[in-house]
C-alpha positions as CSV (number, residue, x, y, z in Angstrom):
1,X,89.3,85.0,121.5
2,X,86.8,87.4,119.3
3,X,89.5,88.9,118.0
4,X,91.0,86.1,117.0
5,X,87.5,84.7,115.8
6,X,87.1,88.0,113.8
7,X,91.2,87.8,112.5
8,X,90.0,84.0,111.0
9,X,86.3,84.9,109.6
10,X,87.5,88.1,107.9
11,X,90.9,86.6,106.7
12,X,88.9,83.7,105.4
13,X,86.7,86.0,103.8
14,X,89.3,88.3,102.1
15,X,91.3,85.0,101.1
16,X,88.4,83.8,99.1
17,X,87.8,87.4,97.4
18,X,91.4,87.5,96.3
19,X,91.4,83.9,94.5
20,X,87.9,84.7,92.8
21,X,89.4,88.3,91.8
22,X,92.2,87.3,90.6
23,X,90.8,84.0,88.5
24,X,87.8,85.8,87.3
25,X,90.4,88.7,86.1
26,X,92.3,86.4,83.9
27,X,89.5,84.8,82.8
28,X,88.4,87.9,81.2
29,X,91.8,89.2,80.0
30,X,94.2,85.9,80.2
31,X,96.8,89.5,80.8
32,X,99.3,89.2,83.4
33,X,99.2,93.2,83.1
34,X,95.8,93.3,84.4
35,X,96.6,91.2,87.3
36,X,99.0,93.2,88.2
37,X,96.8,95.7,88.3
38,X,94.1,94.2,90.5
39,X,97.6,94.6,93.3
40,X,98.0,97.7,92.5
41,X,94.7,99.0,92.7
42,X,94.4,98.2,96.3
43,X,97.5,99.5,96.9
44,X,97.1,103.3,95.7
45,X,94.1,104.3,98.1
46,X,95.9,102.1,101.3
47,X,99.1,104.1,100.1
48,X,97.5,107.9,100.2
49,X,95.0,107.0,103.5
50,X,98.1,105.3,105.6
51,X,99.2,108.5,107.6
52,X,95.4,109.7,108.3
53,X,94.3,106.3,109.0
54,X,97.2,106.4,111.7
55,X,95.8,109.5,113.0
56,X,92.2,108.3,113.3
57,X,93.0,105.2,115.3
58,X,94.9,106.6,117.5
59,X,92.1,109.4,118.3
60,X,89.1,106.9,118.1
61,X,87.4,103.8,119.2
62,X,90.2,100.7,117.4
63,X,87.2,98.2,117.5
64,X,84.3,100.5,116.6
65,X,87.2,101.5,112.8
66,X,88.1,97.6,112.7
67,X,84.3,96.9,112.3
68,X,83.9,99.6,110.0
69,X,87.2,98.8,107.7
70,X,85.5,95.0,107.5
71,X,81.9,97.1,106.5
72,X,83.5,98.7,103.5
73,X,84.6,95.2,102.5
74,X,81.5,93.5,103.2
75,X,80.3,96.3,100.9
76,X,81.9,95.0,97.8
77,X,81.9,91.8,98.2
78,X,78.1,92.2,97.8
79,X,78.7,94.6,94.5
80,X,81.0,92.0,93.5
81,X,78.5,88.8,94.3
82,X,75.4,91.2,92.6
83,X,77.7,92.1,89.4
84,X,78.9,88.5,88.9
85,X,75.8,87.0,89.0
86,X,73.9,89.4,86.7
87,X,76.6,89.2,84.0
88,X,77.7,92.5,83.5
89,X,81.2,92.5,85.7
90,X,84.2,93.0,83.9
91,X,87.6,94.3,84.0
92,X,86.9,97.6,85.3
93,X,84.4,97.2,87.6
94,X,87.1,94.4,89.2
95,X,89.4,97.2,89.3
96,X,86.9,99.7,91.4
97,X,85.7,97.5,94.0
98,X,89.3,96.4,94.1
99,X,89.7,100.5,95.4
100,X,87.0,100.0,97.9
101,X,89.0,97.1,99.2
102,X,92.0,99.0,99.5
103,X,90.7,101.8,101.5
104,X,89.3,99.4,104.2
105,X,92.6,97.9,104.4
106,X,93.7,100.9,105.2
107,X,91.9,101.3,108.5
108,X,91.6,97.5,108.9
109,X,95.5,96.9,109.6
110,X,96.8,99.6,112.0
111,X,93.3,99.3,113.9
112,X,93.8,95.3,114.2
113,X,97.9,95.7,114.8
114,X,96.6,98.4,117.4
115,X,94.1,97.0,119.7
116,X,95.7,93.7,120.5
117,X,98.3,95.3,122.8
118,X,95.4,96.2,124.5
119,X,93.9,92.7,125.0
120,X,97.5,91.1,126.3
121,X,99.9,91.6,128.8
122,X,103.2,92.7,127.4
123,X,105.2,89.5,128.8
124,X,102.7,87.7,126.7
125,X,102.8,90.1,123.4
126,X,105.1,87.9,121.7
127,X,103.4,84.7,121.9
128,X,100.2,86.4,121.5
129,X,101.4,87.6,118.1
130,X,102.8,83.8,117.4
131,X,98.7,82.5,117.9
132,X,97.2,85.4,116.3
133,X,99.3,85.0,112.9
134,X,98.4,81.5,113.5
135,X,94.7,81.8,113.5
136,X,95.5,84.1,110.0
137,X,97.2,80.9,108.8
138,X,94.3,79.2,109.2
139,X,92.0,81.4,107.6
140,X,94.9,81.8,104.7
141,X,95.1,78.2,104.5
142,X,90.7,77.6,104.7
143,X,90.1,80.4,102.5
144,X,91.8,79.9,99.0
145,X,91.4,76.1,99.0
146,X,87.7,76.9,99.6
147,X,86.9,79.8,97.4
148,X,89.2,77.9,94.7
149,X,86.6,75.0,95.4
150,X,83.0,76.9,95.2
151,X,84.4,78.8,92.2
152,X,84.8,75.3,89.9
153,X,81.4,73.7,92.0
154,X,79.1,77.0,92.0
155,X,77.8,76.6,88.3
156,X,77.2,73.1,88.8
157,X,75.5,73.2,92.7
158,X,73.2,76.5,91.2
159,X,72.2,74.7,87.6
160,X,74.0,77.8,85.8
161,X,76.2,75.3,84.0
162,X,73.0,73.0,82.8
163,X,71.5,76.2,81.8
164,X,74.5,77.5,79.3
165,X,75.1,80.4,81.8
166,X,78.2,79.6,83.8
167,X,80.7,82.5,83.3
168,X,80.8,83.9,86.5
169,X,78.9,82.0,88.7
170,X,81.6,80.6,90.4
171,X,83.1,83.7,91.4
172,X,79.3,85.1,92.4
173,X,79.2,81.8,94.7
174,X,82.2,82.7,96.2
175,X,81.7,86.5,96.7
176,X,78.4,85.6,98.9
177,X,80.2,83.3,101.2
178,X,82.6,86.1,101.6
179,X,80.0,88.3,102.4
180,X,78.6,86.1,104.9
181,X,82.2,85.5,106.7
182,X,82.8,89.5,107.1
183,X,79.0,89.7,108.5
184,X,80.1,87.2,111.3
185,X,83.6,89.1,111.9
186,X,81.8,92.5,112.1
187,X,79.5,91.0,114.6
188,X,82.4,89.1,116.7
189,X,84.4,92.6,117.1
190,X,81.7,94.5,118.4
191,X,80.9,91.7,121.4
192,X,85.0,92.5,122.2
193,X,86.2,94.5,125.6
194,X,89.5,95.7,125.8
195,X,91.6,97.4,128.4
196,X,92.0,100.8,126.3
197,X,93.9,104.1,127.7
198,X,92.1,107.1,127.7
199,X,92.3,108.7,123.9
200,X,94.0,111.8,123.9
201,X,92.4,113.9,121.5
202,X,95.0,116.1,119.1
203,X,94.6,118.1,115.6
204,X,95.4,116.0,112.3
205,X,98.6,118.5,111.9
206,X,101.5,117.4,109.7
207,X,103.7,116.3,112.8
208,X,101.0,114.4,114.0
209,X,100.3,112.5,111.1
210,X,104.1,111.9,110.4
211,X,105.0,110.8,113.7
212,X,104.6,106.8,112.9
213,X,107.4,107.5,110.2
214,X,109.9,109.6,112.3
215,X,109.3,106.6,115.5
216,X,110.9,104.3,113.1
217,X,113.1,106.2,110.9
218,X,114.7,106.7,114.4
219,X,114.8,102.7,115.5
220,X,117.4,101.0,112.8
221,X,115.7,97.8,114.2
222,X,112.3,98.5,113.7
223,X,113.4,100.1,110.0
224,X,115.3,97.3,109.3
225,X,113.2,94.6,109.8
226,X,109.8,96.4,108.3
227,X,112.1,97.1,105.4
228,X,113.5,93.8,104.7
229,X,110.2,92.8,104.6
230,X,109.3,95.3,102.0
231,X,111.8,94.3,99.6
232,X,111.6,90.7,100.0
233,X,108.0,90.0,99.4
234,X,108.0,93.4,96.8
235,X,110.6,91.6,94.9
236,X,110.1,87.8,95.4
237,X,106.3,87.0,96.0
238,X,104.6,85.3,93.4
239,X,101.1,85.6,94.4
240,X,99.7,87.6,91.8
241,X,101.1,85.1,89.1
242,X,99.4,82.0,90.8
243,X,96.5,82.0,88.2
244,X,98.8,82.1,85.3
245,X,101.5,79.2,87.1
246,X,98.1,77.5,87.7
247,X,96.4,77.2,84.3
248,X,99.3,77.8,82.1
249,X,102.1,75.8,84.1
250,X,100.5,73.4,86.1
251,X,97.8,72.7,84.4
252,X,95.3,72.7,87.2
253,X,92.0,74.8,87.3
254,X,90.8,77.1,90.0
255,X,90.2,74.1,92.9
256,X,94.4,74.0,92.2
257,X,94.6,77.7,92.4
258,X,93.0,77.4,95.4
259,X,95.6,75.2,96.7
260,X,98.3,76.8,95.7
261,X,97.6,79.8,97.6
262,X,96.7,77.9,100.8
263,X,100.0,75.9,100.3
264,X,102.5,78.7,102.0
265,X,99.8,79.4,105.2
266,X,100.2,75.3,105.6
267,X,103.9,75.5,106.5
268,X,103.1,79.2,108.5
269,X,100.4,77.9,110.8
270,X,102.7,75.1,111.6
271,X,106.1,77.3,112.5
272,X,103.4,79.7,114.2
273,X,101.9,76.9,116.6
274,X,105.6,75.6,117.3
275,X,106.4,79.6,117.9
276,X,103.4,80.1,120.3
277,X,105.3,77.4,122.2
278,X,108.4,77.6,121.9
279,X,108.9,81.7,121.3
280,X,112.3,83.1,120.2
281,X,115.1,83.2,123.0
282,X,118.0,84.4,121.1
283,X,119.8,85.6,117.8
284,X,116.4,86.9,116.7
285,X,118.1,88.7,114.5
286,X,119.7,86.3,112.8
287,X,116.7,84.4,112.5
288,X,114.7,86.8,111.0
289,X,117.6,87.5,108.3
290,X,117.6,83.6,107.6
291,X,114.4,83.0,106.9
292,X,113.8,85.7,104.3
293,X,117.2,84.3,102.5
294,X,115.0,81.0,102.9
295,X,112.0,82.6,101.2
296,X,114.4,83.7,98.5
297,X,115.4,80.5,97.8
298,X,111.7,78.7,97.8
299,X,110.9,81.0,95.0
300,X,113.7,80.3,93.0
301,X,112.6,76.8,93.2
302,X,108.9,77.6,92.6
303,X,109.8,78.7,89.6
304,X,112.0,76.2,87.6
305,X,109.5,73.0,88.9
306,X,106.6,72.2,86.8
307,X,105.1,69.5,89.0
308,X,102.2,70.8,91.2
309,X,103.1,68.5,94.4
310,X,106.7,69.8,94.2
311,X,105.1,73.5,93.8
312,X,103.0,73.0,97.0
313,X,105.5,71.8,98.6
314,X,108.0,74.6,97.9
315,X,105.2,77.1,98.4
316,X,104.5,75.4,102.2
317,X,107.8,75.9,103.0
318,X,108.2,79.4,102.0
319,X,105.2,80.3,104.3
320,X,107.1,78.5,106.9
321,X,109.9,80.9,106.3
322,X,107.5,83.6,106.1
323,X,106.1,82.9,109.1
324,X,109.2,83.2,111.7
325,X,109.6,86.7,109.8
326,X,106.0,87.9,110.5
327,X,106.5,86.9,114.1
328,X,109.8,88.3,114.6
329,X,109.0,91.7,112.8
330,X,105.2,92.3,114.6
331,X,106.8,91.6,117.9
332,X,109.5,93.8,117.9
333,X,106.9,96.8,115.9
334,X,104.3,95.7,119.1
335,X,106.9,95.6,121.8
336,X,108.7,99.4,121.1
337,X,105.5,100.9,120.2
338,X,104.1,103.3,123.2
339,X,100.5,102.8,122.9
340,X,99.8,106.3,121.8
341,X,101.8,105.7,118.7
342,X,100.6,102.2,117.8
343,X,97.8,103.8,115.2
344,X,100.3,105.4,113.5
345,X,103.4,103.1,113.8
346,X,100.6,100.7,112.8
347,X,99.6,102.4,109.7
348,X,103.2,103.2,108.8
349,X,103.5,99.3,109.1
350,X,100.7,98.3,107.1
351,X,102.0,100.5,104.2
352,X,105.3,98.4,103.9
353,X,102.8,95.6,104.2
354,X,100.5,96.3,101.7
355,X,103.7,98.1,99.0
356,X,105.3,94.3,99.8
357,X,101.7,92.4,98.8
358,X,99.7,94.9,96.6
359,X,102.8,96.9,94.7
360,X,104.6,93.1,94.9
361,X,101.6,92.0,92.8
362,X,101.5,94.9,90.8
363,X,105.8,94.6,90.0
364,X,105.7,90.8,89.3
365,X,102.7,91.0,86.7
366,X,104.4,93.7,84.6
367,X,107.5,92.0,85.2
368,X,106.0,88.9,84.2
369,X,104.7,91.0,81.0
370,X,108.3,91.9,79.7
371,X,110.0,88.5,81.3
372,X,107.5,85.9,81.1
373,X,106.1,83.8,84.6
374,X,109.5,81.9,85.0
375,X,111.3,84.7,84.3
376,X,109.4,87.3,86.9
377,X,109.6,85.1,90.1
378,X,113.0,83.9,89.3
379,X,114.4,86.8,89.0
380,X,112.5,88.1,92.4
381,X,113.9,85.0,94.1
382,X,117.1,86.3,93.4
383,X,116.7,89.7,94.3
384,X,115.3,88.8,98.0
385,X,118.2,86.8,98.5
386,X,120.6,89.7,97.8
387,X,119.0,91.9,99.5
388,X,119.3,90.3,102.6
389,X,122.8,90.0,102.2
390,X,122.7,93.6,101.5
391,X,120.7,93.8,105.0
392,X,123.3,92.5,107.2
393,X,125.7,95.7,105.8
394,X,123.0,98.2,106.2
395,X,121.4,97.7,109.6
396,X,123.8,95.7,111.5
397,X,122.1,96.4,114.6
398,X,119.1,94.1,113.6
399,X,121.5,91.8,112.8
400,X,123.1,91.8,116.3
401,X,119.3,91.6,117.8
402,X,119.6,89.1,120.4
403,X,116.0,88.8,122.5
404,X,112.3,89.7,121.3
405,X,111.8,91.8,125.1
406,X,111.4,95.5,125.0
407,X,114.5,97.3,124.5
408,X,115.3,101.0,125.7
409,X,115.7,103.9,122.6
410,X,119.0,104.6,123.8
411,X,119.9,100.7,122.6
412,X,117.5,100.7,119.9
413,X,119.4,103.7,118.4
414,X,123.1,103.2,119.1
């Protein structure tokens, strides 16, 4: 339960930093460029510190590295909160502290994916996955409709807009509460005790720190489905283009941004409750496969509606689809993991993760530069959708995956 009391706090926390970053961004710029750039400045440093981040939590206390990861960003939220509220943040110093994130992430993921196994019997992994992602639902759903919230009330609630002074108040509002939330997840994962096997120490050589991406270069499964992944949400997520579909679209201000981005963790938190339930018997394969096509297809839709309800409504059930993938792909990484590999596997995991989110961003800004909005998240609706077809050629033995229970390598490679 502190885990998952950390998991919502510190999601909350990073929710609300990313709609105040991204808002506050185009604010300054109105350059879908730059927000692109906010993705892929948090991308870069998780992208070169994956493989020694692996290393490290597989060497080292997982609880005593999650705290630290959430320190860094407790860190700059409070540069961000101090900068916004003096006046003097800007583009640049958005896109540093958007590097400090980044690195915690880093750490934060393959530490997190790591020390759950730990807390969980193995029988239980999958459902304990289905009720962790949940509880991240929550936070996903909680945070943006919050920070989105603060960032229009904060000038009014601190007199900055009475006294002519209400650039970045909002955002300064909002990067304090952040700050606040990552104090109380800090402080809930040091109270946590887990079941951990004795660490066995090793040299950071090269075949140490490349054994997470041999383990699943070696399981098509495991490739497949952290791949498929990759290119769906690299192509077809529309997150970083929220602000503009928001103000530019929609015609809604930062509360709607807020919204918006909380919409898709609405329809996850649901599928993830009804998972935790009712977990995945058969033809997970095939469900996995579906629901990306299905996230395909919301996107497409996102992107030719210009009514908000029929936005939020598309968006919720994209996160829906989203959230049978997440489920399907953590168990199956959890589940064939040995636990001296789960650092690295982990961090291996959170790079696909964070190219999918952070290089997605990135992709679908400058895309949106060339194509326009519409153009860049139609166009990635398409793509996702092909790919999966493409999916069911290239790795047919995820297709043919049947149950989420552990699976011996002999079946995993065949």
């Amino acid at each position: 339960m502190r885990l998952l009391g950390a998991r919502v706090t510190g999601g909350a926390a990073n929710q609300m930093l990313m709609v105040a970053l991204g808002w506050q961004m185009y604010d300054l710029t109105s350059s879908a460029w730059d927000l692109g750039l906010v993705g892929l400045a948090q991308f870069l440093p998780a992208l070169l510190l994956t493989l020694p981040a692996g290393h490290v939590v597989d060497q080292h206390d997982r609880r005593l590295l999650l705290a630290a990861s959430l320190g860094l960003q407790l860190v700059a939220a409070a540069c961000l909160a101090l900068s916004s509220a003096s006046g003097w943040v800007g583009p640049n110093m958005i896109l540093m502290l958007s590097v400090l994130l980044g690195c915690a992430r880093a750490l934060q993921m393959p530490s997190q994916q790591a020390l759950m196994p730990t807390l969980v019997p193995p029988m239980l992994l999958p459902r304990a996955v289905a009720a962790a992602s949940s509880s991240m639902q929550v936070a996903i759903i909680a945070g943006p409709a919050l920070g989105g919230v603060l960032y229009a009330l904060g000038p009014w609630a601190t007199g900055a807009a009475a006294r002519g002074d209400a650039a970045h108040w909002g955002a300064a509002i909002v990067y304090g509460v952040s700050l606040l939330l990552l104090a109380a997840a800090i402080a809930s994962v040091l109270t946590i005790r887990h079941r951990a096997a004795p660490l066995r120490r090793a040299a950071p050589d090269l075949a140490q720190l490349t054994a997470g991406i041999r383990f699943i270069w070696q399981r098509p499964v495991l490739l497949g489905a952290i791949s498929l992944d990759l290119f769906a949400v690299l192509l077809g997520g529309a997150t970083a283009l929220l602000p503009i579909f928001a103000r530019d679209i929609l015609h809604t201000g930062p509360e709607g941004l807020g919204l918006l981005r909380s919409a898709p963790a609405l329809g996850a938190v649901v599928v993830g409750v009804w998972l935790a339930r009712h977990p995945i018997a058969h033809r997970a394969g095939h469900w996995l496969l579906g629901a990306v096509a299905v996230f395909g297809l919301t996107m497409i839709a996102f992107a030719l509606t210009t009514s908000f309800l029929v936005a939020f409504a598309v968006l919720a059930v994209s996160g829906a689809a989203d959230m049978f993938s997440v489920v399907i792909r953590q168990s199956l990484v959890q589940l064939e993991t040995p636990d001296e590999m789960r650092g690295r596997v982990g961090a291996v995991n959170s790079v696909f993760i964070g190219a999918s989110n952070q290089l997605g961003e990135f992709e679908s800004g400058a895309t949106a530069a060339l194509l326009g909005p519409v153009g860049s998240v139609l166009l990635g609706g398409i793509g996702t959708v092909a790919i999966v077809a493409l999916w069911f050629k290239v790795f047919p033995a995820l297709a043919r995956r049947d149950s989420l229970q552990p699976e011996s390598r002999e079946t995993l490679v065949r």
